[in-house]
GUTOR-159637 format. One record per residue (C-alpha): residue number from 1; residue in one letter; x, y, z. Coordinates in pm, 1 decimal, always signed. Layout:
<rs>
<r k="NUM" r="A" east="X" north="Y" up="Z"/>
...
</rs>
This chain:
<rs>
<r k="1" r="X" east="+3040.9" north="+789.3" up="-1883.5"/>
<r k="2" r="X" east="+3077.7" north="+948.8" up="-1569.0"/>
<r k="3" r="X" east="+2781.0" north="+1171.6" up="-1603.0"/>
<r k="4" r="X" east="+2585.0" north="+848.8" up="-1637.3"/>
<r k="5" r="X" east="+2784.7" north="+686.9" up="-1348.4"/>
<r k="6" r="X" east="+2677.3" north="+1020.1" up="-1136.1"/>
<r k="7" r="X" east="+2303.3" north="+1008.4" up="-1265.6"/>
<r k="8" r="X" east="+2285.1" north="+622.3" up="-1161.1"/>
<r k="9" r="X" east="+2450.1" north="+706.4" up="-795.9"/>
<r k="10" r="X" east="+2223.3" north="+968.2" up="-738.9"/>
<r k="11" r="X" east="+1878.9" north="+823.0" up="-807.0"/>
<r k="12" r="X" east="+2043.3" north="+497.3" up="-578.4"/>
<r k="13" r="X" east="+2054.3" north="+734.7" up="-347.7"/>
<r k="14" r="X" east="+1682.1" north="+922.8" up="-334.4"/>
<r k="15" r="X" east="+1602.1" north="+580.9" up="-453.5"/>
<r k="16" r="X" east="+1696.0" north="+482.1" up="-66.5"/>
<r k="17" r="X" east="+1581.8" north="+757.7" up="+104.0"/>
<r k="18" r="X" east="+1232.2" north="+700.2" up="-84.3"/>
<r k="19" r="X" east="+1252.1" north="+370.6" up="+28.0"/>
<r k="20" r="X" east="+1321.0" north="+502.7" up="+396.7"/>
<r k="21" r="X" east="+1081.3" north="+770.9" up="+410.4"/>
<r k="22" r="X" east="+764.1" north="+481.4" up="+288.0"/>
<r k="23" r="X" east="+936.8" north="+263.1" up="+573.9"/>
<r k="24" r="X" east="+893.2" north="+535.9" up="+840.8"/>
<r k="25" r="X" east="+550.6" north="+639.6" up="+679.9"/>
<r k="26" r="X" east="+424.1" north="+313.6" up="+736.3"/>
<r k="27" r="X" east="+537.0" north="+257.3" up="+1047.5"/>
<r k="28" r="X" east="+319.4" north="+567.6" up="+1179.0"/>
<r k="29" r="X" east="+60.7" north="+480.4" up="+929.4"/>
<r k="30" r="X" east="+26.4" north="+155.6" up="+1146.3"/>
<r k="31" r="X" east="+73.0" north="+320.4" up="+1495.4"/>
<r k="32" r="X" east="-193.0" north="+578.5" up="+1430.9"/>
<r k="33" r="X" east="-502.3" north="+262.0" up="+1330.1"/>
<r k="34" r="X" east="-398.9" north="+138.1" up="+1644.9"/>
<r k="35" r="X" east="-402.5" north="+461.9" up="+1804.5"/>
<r k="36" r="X" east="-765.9" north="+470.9" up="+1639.6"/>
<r k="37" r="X" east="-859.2" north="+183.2" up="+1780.8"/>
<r k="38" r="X" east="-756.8" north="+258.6" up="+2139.8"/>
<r k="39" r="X" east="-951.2" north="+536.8" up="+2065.2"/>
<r k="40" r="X" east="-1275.9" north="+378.2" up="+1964.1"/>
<r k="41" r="X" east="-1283.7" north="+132.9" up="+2239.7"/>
<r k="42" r="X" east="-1257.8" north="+411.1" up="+2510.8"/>
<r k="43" r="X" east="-1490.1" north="+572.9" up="+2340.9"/>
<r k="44" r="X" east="-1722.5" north="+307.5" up="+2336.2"/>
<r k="45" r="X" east="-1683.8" north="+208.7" up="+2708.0"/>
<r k="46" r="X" east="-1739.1" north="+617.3" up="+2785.4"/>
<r k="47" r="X" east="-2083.5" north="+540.1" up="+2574.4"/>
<r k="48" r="X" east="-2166.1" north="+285.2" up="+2816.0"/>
<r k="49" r="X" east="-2078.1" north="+478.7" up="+3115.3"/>
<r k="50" r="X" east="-2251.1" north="+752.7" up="+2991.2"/>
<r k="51" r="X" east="-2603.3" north="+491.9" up="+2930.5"/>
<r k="52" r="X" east="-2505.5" north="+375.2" up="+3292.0"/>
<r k="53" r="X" east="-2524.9" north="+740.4" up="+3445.9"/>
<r k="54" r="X" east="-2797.3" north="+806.6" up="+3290.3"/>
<r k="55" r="X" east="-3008.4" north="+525.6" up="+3389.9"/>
<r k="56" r="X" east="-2914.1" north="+602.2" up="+3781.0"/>
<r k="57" r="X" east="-3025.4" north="+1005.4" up="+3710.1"/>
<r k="58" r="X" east="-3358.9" north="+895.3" up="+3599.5"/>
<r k="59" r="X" east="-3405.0" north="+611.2" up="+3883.1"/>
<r k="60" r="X" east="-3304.6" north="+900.3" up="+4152.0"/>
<r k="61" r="X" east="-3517.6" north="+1135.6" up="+3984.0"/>
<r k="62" r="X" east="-3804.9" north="+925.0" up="+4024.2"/>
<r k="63" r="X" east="-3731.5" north="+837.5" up="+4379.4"/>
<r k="64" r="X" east="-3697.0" north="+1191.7" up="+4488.9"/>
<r k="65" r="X" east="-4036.8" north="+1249.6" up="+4314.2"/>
<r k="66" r="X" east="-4184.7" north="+928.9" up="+4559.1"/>
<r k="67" r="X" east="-4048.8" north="+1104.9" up="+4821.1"/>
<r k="68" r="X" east="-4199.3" north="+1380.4" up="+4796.7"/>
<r k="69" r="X" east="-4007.5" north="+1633.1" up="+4597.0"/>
<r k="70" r="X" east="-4209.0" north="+1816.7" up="+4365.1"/>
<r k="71" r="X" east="-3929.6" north="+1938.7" up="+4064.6"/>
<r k="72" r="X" east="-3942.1" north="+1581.0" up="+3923.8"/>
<r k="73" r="X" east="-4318.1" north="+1484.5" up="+4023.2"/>
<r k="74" r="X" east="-4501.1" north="+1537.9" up="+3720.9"/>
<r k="75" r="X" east="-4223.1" north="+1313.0" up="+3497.5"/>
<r k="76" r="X" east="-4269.6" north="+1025.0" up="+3788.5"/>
<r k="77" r="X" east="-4669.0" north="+1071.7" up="+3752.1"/>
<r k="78" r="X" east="-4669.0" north="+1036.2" up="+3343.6"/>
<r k="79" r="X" east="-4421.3" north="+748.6" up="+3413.9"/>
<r k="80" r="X" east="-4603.7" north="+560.4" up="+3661.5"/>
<r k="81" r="X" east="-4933.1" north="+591.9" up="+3430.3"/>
<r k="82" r="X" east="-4747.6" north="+487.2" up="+3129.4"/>
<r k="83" r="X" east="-4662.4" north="+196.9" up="+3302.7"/>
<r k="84" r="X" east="-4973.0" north="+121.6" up="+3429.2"/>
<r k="85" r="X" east="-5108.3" north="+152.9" up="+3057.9"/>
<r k="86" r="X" east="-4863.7" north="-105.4" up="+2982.4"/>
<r k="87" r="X" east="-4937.0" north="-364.6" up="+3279.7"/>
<r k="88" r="X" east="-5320.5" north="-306.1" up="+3175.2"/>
<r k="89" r="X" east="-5193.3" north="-427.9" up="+2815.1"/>
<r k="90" r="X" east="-5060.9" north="-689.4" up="+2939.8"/>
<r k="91" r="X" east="-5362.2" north="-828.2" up="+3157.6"/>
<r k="92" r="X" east="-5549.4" north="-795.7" up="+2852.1"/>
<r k="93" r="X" east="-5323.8" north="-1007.4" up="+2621.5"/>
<r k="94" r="X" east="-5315.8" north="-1265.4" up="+2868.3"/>
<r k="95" r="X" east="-5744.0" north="-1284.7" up="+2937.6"/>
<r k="96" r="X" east="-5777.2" north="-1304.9" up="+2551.3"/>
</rs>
């Protein structure tokens, strides 16, 4: 009987720390998605940033092209007639 006794004590008590270790496991389970998250919104607003910088490089490139550099002159020259292809579209939609 005391075997059994013993046998019953004993799974009570990994029973417990089981019980403990799920407790603690899903307490870091929970503080790593929000970890995640933190994560994925930075990242996200770094995206942006990155979109914002980028935008700025290719308006200074273009500038420094109008002012006479010549490394960026023959992107501002395809750009500029692209653009003019485009306001040439335009005029013709509207005189139809």
């Amino acid at each position: 009987m005391s075997d059994l006794i013993e046998i019953v004590d004993s799974l009570e008590n990994r029973i417990s720390k089981l019980l403990h270790k799920y407790e603690l496991m899903k307490q870091q389970n929970a503080n790593l998605k929000d970890k995640i998250k933190d994560l994925e919104s930075n990242s996200e607003i770094q995206i942006g940033q990155l979109k914002h910088w980028e935008e700025k490089f290719s308006a200074l490139k273009n500038a420094n092209a109008m002012l006479g550099s010549d490394e960026y002159k023959r992107e501002t020259k395809l750009k500029i007639n692209a653009l003019i292809r485009e306001i040439d579209m335009c005029i013709a939609q509207l005189s139809e």
